[in-house]
C-alpha positions as a printed NumPy array, in Angstrom:
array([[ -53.537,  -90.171,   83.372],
       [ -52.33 ,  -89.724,   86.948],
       [ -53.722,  -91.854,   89.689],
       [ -56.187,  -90.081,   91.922],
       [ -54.527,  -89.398,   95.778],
       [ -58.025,  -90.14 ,   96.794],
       [ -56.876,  -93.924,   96.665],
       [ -56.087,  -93.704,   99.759],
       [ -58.968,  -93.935,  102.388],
       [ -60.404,  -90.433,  103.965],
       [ -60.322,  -90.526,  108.099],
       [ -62.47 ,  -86.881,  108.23 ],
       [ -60.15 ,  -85.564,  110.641],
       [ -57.001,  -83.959,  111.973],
       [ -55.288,  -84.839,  115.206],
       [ -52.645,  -81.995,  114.   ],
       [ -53.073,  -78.14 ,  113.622],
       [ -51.556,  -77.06 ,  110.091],
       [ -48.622,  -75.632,  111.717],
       [ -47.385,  -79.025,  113.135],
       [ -47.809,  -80.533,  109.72 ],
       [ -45.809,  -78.193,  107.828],
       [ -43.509,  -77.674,  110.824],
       [ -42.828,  -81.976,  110.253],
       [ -42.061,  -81.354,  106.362],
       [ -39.24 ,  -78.632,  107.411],
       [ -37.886,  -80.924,  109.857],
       [ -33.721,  -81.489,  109.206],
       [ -32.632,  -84.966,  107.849],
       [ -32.665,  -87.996,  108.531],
       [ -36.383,  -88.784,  109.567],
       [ -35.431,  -92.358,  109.404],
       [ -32.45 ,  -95.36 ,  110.096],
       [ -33.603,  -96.92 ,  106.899],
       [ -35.744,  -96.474,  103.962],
       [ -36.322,  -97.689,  100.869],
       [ -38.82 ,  -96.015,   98.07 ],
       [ -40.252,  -97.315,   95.055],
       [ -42.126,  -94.699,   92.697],
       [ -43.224,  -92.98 ,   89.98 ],
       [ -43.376,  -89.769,   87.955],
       [ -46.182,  -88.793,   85.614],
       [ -45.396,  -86.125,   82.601],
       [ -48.322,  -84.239,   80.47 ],
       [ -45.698,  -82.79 ,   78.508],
       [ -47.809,  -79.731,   76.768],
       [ -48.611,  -78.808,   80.239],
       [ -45.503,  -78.916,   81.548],
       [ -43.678,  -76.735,   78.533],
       [ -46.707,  -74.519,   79.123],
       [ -46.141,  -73.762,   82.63 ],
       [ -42.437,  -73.526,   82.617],
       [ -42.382,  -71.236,   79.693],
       [ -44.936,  -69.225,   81.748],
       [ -42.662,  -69.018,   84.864],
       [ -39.869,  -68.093,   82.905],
       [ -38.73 ,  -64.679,   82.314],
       [ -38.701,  -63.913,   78.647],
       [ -34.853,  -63.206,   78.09 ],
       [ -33.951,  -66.437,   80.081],
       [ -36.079,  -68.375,   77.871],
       [ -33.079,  -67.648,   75.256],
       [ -31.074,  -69.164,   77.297],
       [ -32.872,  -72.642,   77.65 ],
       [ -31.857,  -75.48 ,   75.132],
       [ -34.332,  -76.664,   73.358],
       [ -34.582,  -80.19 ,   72.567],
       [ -34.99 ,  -81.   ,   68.836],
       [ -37.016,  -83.756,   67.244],
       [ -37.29 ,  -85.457,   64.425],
       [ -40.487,  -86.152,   62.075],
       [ -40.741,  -89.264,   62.813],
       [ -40.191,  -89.142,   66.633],
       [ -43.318,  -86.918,   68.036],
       [ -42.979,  -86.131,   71.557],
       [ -45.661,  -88.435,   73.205],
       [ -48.454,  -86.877,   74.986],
       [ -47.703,  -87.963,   78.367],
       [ -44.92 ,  -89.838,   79.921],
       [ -44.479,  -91.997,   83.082],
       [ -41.522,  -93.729,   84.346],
       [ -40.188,  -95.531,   87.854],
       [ -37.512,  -95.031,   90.259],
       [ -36.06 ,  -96.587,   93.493],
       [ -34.153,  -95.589,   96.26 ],
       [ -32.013,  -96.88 ,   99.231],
       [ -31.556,  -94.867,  102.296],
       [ -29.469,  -95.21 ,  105.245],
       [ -28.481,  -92.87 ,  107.959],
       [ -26.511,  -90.941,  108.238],
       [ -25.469,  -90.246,  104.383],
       [ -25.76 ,  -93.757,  102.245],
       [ -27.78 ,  -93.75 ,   99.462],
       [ -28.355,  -95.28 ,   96.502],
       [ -31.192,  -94.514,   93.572],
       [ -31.989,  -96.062,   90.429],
       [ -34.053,  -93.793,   87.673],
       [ -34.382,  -93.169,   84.259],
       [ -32.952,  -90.53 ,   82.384],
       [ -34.523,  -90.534,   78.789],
       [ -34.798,  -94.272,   77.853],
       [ -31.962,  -95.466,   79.672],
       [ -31.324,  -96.395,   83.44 ],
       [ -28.943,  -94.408,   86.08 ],
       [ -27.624,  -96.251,   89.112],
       [ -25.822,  -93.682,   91.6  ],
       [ -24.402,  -94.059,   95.27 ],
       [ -23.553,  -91.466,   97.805],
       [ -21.646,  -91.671,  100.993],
       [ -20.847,  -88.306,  102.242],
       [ -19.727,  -86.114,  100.075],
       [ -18.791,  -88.702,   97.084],
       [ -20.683,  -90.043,   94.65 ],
       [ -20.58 ,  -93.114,   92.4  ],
       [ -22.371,  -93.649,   88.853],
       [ -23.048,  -95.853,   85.934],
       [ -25.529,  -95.88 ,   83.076],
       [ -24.861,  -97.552,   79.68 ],
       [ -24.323,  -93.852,   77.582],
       [ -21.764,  -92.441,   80.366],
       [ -20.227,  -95.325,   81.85 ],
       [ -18.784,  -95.683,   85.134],
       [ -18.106,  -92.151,   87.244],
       [ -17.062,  -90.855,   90.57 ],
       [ -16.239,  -87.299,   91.709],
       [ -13.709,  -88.563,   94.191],
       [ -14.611,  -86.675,   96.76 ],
       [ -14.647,  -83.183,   95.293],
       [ -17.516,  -80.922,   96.148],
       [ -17.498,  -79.088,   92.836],
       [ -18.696,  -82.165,   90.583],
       [ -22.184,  -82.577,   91.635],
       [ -24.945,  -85.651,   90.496],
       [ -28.775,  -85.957,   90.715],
       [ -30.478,  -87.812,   93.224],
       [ -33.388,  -88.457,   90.911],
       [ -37.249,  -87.285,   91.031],
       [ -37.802,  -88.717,   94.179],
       [ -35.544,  -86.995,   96.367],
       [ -38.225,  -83.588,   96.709],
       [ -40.467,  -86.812,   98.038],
       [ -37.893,  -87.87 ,  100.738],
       [ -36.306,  -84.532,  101.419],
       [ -38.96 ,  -81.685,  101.35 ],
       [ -37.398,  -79.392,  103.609],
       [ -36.542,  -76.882,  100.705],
       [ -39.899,  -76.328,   99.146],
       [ -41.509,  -76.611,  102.348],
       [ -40.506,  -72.802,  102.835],
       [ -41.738,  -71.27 ,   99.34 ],
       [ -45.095,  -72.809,   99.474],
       [ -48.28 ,  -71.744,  101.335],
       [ -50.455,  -74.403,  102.442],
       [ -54.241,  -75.13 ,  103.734],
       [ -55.097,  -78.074,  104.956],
       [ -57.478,  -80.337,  103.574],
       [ -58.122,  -83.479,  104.775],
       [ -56.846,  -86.466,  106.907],
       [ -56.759,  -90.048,  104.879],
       [ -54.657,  -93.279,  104.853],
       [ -52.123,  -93.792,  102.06 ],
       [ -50.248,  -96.907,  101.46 ],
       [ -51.548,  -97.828,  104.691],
       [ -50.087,  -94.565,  106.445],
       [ -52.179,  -91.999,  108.201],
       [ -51.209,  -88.888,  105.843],
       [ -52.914,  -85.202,  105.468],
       [ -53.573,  -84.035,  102.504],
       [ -52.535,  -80.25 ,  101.418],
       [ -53.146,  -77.327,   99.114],
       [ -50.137,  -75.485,   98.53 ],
       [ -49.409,  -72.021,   96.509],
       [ -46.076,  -70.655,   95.353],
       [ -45.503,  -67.454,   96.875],
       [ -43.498,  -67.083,   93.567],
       [ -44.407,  -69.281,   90.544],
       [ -40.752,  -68.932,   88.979],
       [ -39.292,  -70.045,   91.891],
       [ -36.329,  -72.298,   91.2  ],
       [ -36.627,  -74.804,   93.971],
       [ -39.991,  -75.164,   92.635],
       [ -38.35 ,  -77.485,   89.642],
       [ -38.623,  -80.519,   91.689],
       [ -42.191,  -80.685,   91.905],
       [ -42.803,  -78.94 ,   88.484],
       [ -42.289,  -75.152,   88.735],
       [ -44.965,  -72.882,   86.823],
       [ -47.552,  -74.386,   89.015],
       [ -50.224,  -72.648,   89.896],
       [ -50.733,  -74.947,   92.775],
       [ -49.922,  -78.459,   94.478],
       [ -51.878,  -81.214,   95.628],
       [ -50.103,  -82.591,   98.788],
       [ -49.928,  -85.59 ,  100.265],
       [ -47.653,  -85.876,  103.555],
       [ -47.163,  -88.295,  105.839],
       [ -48.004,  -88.339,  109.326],
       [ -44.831,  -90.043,  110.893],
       [ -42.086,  -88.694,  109.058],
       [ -43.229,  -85.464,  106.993],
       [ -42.265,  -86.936,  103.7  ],
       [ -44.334,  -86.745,  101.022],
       [ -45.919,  -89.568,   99.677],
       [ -47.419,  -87.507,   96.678],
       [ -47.147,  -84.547,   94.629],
       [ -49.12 ,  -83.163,   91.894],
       [ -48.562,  -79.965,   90.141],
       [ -51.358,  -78.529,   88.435],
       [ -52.158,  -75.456,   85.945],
       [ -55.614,  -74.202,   86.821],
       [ -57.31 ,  -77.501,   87.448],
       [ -55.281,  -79.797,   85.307],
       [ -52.584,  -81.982,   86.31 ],
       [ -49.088,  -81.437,   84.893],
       [ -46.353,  -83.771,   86.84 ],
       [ -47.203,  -86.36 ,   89.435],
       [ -44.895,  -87.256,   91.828],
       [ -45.613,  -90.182,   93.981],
       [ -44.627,  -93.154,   95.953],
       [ -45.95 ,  -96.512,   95.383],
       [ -44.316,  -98.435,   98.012],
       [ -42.567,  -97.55 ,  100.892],
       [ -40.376,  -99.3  ,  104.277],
       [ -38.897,  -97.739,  106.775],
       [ -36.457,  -98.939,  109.148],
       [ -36.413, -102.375,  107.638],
       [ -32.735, -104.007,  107.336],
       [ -30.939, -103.271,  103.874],
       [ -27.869, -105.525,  102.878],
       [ -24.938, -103.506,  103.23 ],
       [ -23.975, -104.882,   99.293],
       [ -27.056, -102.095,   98.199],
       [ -24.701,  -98.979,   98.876],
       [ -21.927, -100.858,   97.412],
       [ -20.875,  -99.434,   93.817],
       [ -20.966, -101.772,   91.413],
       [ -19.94 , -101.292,   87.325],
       [ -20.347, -103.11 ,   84.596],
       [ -17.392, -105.913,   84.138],
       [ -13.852, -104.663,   83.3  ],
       [ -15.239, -100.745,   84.1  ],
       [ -13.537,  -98.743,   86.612],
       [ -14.956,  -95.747,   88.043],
       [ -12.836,  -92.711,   86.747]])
């Protein structure tokens, strides 16, 4: 089940109209010299099906793969798994997350990428702007600029996560089938917000249908401005690979 954002402490009250708050989470990049994010994401995977199919138009669902299992591998009622990132302004980054039940390390620096994970091996785009690469489920967290402008929010409360002062949101999708909705879990009737006070990230995000929780995005630890060793945003294969 995903954790409650009430673990972090109400303060009762706001020292920031909504518009400043919401103004913060539209704010351009970088909000920060360094940062580095540990977190998680939280799947109820009936729920999730449920409210993408119901977001979907009907003749693009035709178009969607589906994935096929086999007797004796039943999709699991819920899922959770962890990720990690490494920032550094003005455009290193590195991120670490799972994709099915193995592990993807990436790097960017400007516009080129580096990444390894034991099914794919070691790959780079060199460069080109045409080969693309996921930053992971925690880049809507770091980065919510995008989503920030297809939501409607209401302000709920002030409170302290992870130690930060944070407000805590309701948000709506002016449009449910929204597509930059898929990074918080798009079908959602609506989000439970939590943003920080000092930066306008969000330190958690969960998607519901009606009153029950779908996807939870969230971080469980977080630095900013600390030193990072420069070897972090260095890429690194396994022995004897080469990034091609």
């Amino acid at each position: 089940m995903p954790n409650s954002c009430h673990h972090g402490v109400s303060t009762g009250g706001f020292d920031r109209p909504l518009g400043e708050v919401v103004a913060l989470m539209r704010r351009p990049d970088p909000r920060f010299h360094t940062l580095q994010v540990t977190g998680r994401e939280w799947r109820q995977h009936a729920l999730l099906n449920e409210a993408f199919i119901t977001a979907t138009p009907p003749g693009a669902l035709m178009a969607v793969a589906k994935r096929v299992r086999t007797a004796d591998e039943p999709e699991p009622e819920e899922g959770e798994q962890t990720w990690r990132s490494w920032s550094q302004a003005p455009d290193s980054l590195r991120v670490e997350f799972a994709i099915g039940d193995e592990k993807v390390t990436a790097w960017f620096s400007g516009r080129t990428w580096w990444s390894w994970s034991p099914s794919h091996g070691a790959r780079t785009n060199d460069g080109r702007d045409n080969v693309g690469h996921g930053k992971g489920p925690g880049e809507v967290l770091v980065s919510p600029a995008r989503i920030a402008h297809v939501l409607d929010f209401e302000l709920l409360d002030a409170l302290s996560f992870l130690a930060r002062p944070a407000y805590r949101l309701r948000a709506r999708p002016f449009s449910r089938g929204d597509l930059d909705l898929n990074a918080l879990g798009r079908g959602a009737d609506e989000y439970d917000l939590v943003v920080d006070a000092g930066t306008g990230f969000l330190l958690r995000a969960e998607a519901r249908l009606g009153p029950r929780p779908f996807r939870v995005l969230e971080m469980t630890e977080v630095v900013v401005d600390a030193e990072i060793p420069i070897d972090v945003f260095t890429p690194e294969a396994s022995e004897g690979e080469q990034f091609e």
